[in-house]
N, C-alpha and C positions, 0 to 999 in steps of 0.2 A: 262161226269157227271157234274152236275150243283152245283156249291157248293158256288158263290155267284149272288145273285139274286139283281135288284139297281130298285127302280122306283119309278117315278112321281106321283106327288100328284092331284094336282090339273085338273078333267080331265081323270086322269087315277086312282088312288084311293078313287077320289071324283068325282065323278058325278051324272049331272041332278039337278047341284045344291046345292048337298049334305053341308052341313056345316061338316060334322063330318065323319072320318069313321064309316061305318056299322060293325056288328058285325061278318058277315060274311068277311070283309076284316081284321079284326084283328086275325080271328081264320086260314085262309090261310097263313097269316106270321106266326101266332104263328105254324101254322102245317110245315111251310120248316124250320122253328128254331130249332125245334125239331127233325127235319131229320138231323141236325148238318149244314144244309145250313147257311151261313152268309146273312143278310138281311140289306140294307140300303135303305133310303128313301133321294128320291132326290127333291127337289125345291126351288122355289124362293121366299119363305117363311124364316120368320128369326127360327132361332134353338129354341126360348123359345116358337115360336107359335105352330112348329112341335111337341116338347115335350109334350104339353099341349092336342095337337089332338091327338095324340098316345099315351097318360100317360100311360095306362095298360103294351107296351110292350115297355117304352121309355129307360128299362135300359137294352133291349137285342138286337136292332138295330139300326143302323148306321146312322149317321142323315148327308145327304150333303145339308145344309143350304144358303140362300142367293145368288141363281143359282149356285154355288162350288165355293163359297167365301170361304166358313168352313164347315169342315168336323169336329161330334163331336160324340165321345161314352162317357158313362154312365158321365155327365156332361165335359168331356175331350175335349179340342182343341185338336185334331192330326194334323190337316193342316188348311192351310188357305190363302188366296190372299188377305191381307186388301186393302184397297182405300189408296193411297199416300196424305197425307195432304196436299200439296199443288194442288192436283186432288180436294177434299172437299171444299177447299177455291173456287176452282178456280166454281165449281157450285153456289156458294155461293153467289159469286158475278155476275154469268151469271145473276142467275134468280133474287137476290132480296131479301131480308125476308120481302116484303109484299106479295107474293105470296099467302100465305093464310098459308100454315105450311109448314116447312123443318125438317124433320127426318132422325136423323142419327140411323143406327144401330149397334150397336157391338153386345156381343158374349150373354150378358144377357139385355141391356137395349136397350132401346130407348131414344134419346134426341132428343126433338124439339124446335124448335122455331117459335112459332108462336102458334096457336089452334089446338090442333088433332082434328082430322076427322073421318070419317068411313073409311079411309082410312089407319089409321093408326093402324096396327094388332101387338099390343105389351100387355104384361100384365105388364111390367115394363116400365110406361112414364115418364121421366126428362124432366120439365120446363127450359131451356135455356136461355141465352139472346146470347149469343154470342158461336165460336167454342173452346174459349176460356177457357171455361168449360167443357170441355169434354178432359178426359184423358185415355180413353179407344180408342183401337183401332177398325177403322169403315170400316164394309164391305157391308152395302150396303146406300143409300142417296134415299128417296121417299121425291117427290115436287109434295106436292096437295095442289090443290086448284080451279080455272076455268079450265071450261073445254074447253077454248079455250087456253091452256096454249102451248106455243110452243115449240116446240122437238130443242134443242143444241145439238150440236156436242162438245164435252169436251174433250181434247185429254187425256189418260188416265184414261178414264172413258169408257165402255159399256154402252147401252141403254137396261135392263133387263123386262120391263114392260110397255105400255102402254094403256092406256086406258081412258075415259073424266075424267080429270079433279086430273089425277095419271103418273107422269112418274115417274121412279124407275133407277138409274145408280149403278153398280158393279165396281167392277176393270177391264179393259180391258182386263187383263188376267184369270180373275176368269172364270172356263167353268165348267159345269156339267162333260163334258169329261174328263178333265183335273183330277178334283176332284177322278174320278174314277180309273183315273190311277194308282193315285198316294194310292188310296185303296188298290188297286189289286198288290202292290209292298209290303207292309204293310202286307200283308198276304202271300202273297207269291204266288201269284194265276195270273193268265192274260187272254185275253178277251176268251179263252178256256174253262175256269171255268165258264164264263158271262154269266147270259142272264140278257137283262133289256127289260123294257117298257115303254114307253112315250106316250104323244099325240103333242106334239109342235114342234119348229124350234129349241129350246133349248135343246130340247134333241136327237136331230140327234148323234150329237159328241159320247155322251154315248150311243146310240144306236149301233153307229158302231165299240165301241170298246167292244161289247159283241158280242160272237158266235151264242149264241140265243135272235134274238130281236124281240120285237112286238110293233106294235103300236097302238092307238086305231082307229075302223073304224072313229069314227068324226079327224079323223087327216086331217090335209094336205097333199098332193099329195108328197112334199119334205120328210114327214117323213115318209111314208110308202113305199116309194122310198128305206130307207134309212133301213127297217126293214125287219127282213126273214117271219113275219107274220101278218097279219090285224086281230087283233080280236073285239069282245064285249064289253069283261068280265076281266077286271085283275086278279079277280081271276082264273079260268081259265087258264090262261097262268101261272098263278105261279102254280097252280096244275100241269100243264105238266110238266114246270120245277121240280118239286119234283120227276114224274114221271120218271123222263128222267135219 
């Protein structure tokens, strides 16, 4: 029996594009919620962006934010891997603050230095001059600006996101996996109780620590490797899961 359910957003509850969930993806969580299923949503999005896309069902499922930097219910930090401040310095100075803009994220804001971008997905942005100002702790760091900008290795840092002109670093320890384990402790449950679903490399880990996993056919060969099912449709698979 499936009693908690964990999956990706971007790709797997959004796709073709989507900017928003559909109204059918909100009414398949709200139907395993109501089966008494636990539901949480997993990405690489910060927790004020996820909230804002799910606002309808944002005070009954589980938010694993900023790749499993933080995990948070009904506004509550549970867990978390922040970035070690001398890990933030140490990008800080890799890349520059001419770069074009440096955003840090904690748990509600965003601080930047430099100009936001379309890159930067926050409803709360802080003007910056220095790291010096920021007294909040930071789980994830996005460096936009050209898109020839080039990939560092940071010791202490993960590399969560790339793409022209965006690179995004976490805690080296921060994992969607991780994150879920430490769910599935929190309730009492283990990957017995799991199913999730993915479409990325990021979410193999969480894949494999669920009993029932699926991942989307546009996945990668590694994570449908990594999953007991190739489907369509997310929704779908969380219906089986209720099913099951």
């Amino acid at each position: 029996m499936v009693k908690l359910i964990v999956s990706d957003v971007d790709g797997t509850l959004l796709t073709n594009g989507q900017t928003a969930p559909s109204q059918k993806v909100i009414t398949s969580i709200t139907s395993a919620i109501q089966k008494g299923i636990k539901f949480a949503i997993a990405s690489g999005r910060s927790y004020e962006d996820l909230a804002e896309l799910f606002a309808p069902i944002k005070n009954d499922v589980y938010f694993i934010a900023h790749d499993g930097a933080l995990t948070v219910k009904n506004g509550a930090r549970l867990f978390h891997q922040p970035m070690q401040t001398d890990v933030v310095r140490s990008l800080v100075q890799a890349y520059g603050t001419d770069i074009g803009c440096i955003a840090f994220y904690s748990k509600d804001n965003c601080y930047c230095i430099g100009k936001p971008n379309e890159f930067v997905k926050s409803l709360n942005i802080v003007p910056i001059k220095g790291l010096y100002e920021i007294k909040d702790l930071i789980y994830k760091v996005g460096i936009y600006g050209r898109a020839s900008i080039k990939v560092l290795q940071i010791t202490g840092a993960r590399l969560c996101a790339l793409s022209d002109g965006c690179i995004e670093y976490v805690s080296s320890v921060a994992q969607k996996g991780t994150a879920l384990s430490d769910l599935q402790m929190r309730l009492f449950m283990n990957k017995f109780d799991t199913a999730a679903i993915g479409n990325y490399l990021n979410d193999v880990k969480m894949l494999k620590n669920a009993k029932y996993s699926a991942a989307m056919a546009s996945s990668p060969d590694e994570v449908k490797d990594a999953a007991s099912y190739v489907v369509e449709d997310a929704c779908e698979f969380i219906q089986k899961c209720i099913d099951t």
